[in-house]
C-alpha positions in Angstrom: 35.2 16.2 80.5 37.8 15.8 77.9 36.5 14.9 74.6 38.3 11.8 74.0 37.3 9.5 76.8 34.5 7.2 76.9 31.1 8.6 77.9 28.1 6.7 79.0 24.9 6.4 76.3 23.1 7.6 79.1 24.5 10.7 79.4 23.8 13.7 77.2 27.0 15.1 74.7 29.2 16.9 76.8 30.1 20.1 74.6 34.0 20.4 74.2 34.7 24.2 73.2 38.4 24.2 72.0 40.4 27.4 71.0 43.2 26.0 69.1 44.5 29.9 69.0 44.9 29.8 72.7 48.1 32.3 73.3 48.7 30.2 76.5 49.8 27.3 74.6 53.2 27.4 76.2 56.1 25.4 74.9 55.0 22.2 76.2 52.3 22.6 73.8 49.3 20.8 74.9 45.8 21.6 73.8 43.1 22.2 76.0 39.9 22.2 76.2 36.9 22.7 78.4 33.0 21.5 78.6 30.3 24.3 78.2 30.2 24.4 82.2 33.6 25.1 82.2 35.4 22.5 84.0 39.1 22.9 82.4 40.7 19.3 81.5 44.0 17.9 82.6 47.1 18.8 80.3 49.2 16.0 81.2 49.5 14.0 78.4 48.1 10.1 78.2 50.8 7.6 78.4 49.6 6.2 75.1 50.3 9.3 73.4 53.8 9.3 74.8 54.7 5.9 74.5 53.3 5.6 70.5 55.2 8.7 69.6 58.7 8.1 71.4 59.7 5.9 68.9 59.3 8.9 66.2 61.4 11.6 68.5 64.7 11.2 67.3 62.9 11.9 63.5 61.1 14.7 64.8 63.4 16.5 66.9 64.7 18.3 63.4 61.4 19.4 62.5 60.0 22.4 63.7 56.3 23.0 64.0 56.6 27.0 63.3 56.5 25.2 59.3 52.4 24.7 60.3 52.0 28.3 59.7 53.1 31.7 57.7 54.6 33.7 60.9 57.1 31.4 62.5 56.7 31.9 66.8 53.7 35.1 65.6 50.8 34.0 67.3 47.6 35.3 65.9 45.7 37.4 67.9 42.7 38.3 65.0 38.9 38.0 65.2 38.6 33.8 65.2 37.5 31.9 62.5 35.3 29.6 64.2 34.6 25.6 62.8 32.9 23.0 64.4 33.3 18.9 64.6 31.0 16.3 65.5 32.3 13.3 66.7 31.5 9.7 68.0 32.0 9.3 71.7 30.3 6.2 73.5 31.7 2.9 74.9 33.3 0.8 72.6 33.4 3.1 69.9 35.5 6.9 70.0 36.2 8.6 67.1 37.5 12.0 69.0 41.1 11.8 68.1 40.0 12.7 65.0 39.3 16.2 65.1 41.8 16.4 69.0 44.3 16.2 66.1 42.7 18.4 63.4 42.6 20.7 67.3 46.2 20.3 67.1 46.9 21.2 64.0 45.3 24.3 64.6 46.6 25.0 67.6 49.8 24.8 65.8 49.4 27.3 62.9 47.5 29.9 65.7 50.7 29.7 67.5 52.5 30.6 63.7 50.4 33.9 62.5 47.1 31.9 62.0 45.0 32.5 59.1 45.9 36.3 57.9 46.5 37.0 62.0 43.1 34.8 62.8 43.2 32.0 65.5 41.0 29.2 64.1 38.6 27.9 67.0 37.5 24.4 66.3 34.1 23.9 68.5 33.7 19.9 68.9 30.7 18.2 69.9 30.2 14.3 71.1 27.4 12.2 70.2 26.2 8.7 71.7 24.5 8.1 68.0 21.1 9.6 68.8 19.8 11.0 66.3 18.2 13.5 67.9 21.3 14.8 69.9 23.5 14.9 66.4 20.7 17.5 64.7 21.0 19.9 67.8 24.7 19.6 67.9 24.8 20.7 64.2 22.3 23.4 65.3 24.5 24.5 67.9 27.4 24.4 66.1 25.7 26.6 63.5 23.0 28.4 65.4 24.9 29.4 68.4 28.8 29.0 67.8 28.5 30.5 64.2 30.9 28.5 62.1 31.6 29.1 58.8 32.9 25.2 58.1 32.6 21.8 59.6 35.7 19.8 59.8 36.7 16.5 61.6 32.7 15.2 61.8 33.6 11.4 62.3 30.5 10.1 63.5 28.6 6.7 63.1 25.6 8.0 61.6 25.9 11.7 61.8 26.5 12.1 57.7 22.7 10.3 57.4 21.4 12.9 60.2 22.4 16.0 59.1 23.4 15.4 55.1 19.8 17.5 54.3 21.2 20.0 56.9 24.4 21.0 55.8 23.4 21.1 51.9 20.2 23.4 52.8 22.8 25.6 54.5 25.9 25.6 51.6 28.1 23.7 54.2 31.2 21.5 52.4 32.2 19.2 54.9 35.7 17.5 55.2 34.9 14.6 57.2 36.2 11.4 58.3 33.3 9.4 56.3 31.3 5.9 58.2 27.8 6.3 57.4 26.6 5.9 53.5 26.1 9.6 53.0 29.7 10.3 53.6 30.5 9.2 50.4 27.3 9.2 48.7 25.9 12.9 48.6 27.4 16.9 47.0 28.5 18.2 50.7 30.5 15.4 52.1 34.2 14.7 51.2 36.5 12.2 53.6 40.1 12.2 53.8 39.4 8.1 54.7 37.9 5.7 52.9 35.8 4.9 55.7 34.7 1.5 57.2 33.6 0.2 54.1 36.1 0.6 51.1 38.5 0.2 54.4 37.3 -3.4 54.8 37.4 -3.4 51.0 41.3 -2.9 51.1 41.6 -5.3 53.8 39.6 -8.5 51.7 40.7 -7.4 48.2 44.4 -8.2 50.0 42.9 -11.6 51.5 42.0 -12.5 47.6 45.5 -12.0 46.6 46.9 -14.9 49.2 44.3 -17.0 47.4 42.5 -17.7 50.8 39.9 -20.3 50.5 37.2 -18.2 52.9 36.4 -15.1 54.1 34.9 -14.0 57.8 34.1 -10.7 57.9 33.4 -9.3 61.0 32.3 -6.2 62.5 30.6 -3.8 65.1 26.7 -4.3 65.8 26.5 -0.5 65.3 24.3 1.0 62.3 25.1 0.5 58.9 26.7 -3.1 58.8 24.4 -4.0 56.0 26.0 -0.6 53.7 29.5 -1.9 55.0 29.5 -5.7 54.2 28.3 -4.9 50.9 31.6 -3.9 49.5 33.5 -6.8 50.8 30.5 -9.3 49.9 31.0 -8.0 45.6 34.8 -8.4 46.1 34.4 -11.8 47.3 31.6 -12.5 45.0 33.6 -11.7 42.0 36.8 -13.6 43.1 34.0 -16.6 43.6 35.3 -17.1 47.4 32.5 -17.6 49.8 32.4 -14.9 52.5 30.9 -15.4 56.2 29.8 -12.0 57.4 29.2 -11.3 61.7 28.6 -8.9 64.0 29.5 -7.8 67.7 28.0 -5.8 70.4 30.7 -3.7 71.7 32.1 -3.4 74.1 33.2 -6.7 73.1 32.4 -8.7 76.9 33.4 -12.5 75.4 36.0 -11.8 73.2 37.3 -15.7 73.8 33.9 -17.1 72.1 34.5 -14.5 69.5 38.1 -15.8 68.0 36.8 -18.9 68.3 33.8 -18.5 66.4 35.8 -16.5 63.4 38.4 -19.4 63.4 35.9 -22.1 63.0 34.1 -20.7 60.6 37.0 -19.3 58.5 39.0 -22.3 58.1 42.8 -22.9 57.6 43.0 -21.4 54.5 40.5 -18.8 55.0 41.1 -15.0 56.7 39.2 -13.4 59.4 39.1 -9.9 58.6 37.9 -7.3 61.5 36.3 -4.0 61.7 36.6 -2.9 64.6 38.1 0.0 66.8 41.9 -0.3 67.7 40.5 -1.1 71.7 38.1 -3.5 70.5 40.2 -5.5 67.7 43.0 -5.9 69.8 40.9 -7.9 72.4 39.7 -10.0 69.8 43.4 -10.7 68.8 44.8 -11.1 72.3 42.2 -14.1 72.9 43.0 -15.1 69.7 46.8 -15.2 70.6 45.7 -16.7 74.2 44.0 -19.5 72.3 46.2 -20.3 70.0 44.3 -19.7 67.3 46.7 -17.2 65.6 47.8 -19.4 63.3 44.5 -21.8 62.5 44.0 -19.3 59.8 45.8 -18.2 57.0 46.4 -14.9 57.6 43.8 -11.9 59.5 42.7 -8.7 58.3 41.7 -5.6 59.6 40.1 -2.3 58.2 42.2 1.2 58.7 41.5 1.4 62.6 44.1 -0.7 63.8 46.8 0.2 61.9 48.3 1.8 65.0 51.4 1.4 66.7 49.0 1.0 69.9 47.7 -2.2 68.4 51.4 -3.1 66.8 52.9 -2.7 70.3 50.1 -4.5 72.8 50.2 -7.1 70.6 53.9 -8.0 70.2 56.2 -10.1 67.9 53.8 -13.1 67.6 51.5 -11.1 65.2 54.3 -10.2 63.0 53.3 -10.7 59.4 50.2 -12.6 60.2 48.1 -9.6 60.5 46.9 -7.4 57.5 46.0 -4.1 58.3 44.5 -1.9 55.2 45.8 1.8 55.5 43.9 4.2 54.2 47.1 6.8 54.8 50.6 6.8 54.9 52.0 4.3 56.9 54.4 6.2 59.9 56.5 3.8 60.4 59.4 4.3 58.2 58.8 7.3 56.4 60.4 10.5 56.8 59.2 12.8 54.6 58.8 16.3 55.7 54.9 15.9 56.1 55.5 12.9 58.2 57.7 14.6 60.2 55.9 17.8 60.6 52.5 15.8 61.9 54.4 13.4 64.4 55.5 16.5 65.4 52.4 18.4 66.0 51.5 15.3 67.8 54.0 15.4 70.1 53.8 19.0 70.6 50.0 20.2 70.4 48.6 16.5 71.0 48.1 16.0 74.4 44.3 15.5 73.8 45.1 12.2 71.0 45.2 9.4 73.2 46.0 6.6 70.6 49.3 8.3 69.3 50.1 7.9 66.1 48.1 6.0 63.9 45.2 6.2 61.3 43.0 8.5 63.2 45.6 11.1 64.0 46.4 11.3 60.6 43.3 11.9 59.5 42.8 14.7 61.8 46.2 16.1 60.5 45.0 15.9 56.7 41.5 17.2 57.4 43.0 19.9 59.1 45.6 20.5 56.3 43.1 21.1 53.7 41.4 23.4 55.6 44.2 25.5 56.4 44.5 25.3 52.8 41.4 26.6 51.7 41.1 29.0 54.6 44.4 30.7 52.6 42.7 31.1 49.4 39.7 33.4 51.1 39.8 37.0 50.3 37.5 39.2 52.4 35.5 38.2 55.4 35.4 34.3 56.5 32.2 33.8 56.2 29.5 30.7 55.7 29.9 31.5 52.1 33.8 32.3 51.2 34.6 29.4 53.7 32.8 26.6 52.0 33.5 28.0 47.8 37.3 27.5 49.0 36.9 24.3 50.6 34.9 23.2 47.5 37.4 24.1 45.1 40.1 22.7 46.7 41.8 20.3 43.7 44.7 17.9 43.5 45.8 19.2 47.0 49.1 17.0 47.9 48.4 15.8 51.6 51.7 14.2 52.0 49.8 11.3 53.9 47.9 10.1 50.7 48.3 7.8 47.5 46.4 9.9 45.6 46.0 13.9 45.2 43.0 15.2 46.9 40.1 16.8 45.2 37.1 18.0 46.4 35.0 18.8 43.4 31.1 19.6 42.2 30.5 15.7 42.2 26.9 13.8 42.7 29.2 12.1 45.4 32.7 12.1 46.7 35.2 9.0 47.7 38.6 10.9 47.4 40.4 8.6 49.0 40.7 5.2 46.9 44.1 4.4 46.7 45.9 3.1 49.7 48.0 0.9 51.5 48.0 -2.8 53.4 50.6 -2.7 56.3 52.0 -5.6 58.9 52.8 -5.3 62.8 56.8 -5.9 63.0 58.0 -6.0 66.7 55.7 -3.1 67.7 55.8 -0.9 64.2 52.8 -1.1 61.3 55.5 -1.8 58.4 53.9 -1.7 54.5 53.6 -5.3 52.7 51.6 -3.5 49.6 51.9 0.0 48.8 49.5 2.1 46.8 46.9 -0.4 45.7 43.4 0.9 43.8 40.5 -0.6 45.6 38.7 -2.4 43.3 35.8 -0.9 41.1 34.1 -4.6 41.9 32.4 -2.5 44.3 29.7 -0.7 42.5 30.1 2.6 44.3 33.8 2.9 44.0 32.9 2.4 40.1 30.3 5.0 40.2 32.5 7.5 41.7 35.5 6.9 39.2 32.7 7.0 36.6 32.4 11.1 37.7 35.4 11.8 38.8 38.0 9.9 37.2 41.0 8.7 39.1 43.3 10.9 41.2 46.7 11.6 39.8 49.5 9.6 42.4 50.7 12.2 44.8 53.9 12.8 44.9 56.4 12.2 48.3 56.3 15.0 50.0 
């Protein structure tokens, strides 16, 4: 079963094992991967993947991907460095083109001389958030596949299940953060901001269009209390009342939904959504269906749907009405060579990302990135030990799809990622309406992080 699509709660994970170094990786470049029974999965690649990233070929066409690695066309053929992901995988809620990307990336530099001649092979496990199943996937992962680093865990709660875990064991993890102890504990660094300094973004922009109201609402998963905190101090502060809601997802009535958030919002108030891309844009569509698209000042959304996906189903009526906070660089309209060299990895090695470009490939991309990184700076054997003191000491690391420089860090706690962007859908394109903004030290934990850390020098284009 390939790791991206939907599985039933009822089911147990399905284990993806994914060598990125595969040599097969011919020139149509798809990744593959196959569950521990061994059933292989299709290579063709999703028609979302192809339709997001056709508009980016004519800028990618002059980029080659042999820049991933440090043997152009040499692929490495060493003893594999083996890392392992955990991610979200359940109906209504996916988080596996995270590390399919972070896959891709890796697939990329194997195909370039790898790490010294060594193949990373990125081990990824799905969870239906059960706690239960997440602590004997990280078992697995560590007990079984014996990797020396976790990278691409983007998981509803699996940061709260396994924090203890991976700090007993001297594991640094570069996740994409959701659950509190993302952000909050020594052995978790995100390349996001995560659902709820993401909603942050998406309401401190609301304030600045002096709306009168905010509705805030999001999935009836765990953790809604942690995430409407952040937005709740912003709006506190700015003295705007703020309306917060939930939604069982899948989302079955998404008509009574917009309805509800327009009613209570008010004309001059903003409806602000957390949400997946899938589960958003249904919200939005019976929105649009209603009417309703304009019986509100303007609607927000966290980093999930800034997608061209979402830009593109929705069309030309949502043009500058929707507010999308972007935790990365915005695609659309940028050309630097980072930009160019992870659309094309997508295009290439991506076969396995089924929402194109967007927020989630790029995380996987920048997770991967600083891996690759610190997997460079090892001397000796790549072990549990060497692996995690490099990614540790990773500092001011210039993702190219960041405001800020990157820095892991010995910190009580780690939130990175703090500076970002808001971007609008134009005629099927996420364009920016405010770049690099700081999210607001209103919310206590953002201040408590700055308070250790300082703030990030601006990173440089790249």
């Amino acid at each position: 079963m390939r790791a991206h699509m939907p599985v039933p709660k009822v089911l147990s994970a399905r284990r993806t094992i994914v060598l990125a170094a595969a040599v097969a990786i011919a020139a149509a470049g798809c990744s593959s991967s196959s569950s521990s029974s061994g059933s292989s999965s299709s290579s063709s690649t999703p028609a979302s993947t192809s339709t997001a990233t056709s508009t980016s070929s004519a800028s990618t066409s002059a980029t080659s991907t042999s820049q991933c690695g440090t043997k152009p066309g040499v692929a490495a053929t060493g003893t594999p460095i083996a890392l392992g992901a955990i991610a979200t995988n359940q109906p209504g809620t996916s988080f596996t083109d995270i590390p399919n990307m972070a896959n891709a990336y890796f697939a990329c530099v194997n195909a370039n001389g790898g790490i010294n001649g060594h193949p990373i092979k990125l081990y990824i496990e799905t969870e239906q958030t059960n706690p239960a199943q997440i602590a004997a996937d990280a078992k697995q992962l560590v007990e079984t596949d014996h990797v020396v680093g976790i990278i691409g865990n983007t998981s509803i709660i699996e940061c709260s299940v396994d924090s203890s875990y991976w700090q007993k064991l001297g594991f640094y993890i570069i996740d994409s953060g959701i659950a509190p102890e993302c952000y909050s504990t020594p052995n978790s660094a995100a390349v996001n901001m995560g659902p709820r300094y993401s909603s942050d973004g998406a309401v401190q922009y609301a304030l600045t269009q002096h709306v009168s109201k905010v509705v805030f609402d999001q999935s009836n998963v765990p953790g809604t209390g942690y995430i409407a905190a952040g937005p709740g101090a912003l709006a506190k502060a700015a003295n705007v009342p703020i309306v917060n809601l939930t939604e069982n997802v899948p989302i079955s009535d998404a008509d009574s939904v917009a309805i509800k958030e327009v009613n209570d919002a008010g004309p001059n108030g903003a409806v602000v959504l957390n949400f997946t891309p899938p589960e958003a844009l249904v919200i939005l569509q019976a929105a649009q269906k209603l009417g309703l698209e304009d019986h509100v000042k303007l609607w927000g959304c966290s980093t999930p749907c800034n997608t061209d996906f979402l830009a593109q189903s929705l069309g030309a009526k949502w043009n500058n009405k929707l507010f999308v906070n972007a935790e990365l660089t915005p695609p659309d309209g940028t050309s630097t060579a980072s930009m160019q060299l992870y659309k094309a990895i997508l295009r290439q090695y991506g076969s396995a990302v089924s929402g194109g470009i967007g927020s989630f490939s790029q995380m996987g991309f920048t997770e991967a990135e600083i891996a690759v990184h610190a997997l460079e700076t090892v001397t000796g054997a790549y072990t549990v030990a060497s692996v995690n003191a490099a990614i540790k000491a990773v500092s001011n690391f210039n993702t190219g799809q960041l405001c800020q420089l990157w820095t892991y860090g010995s910190y009580p706690l780690h939130i990175p990622n703090n500076e970002d962007y808001t971007v609008t859908p134009d005629n099927g394109q996420m364009v920016t309406a405010q770049g690099c903004t700081l999210i607001s030290s209103v919310d206590p934990q953002i201040a408590q992080y700055r308070g250790a850390a300082g703030t990030a020098p601006a990173a440089p284009a790249s």
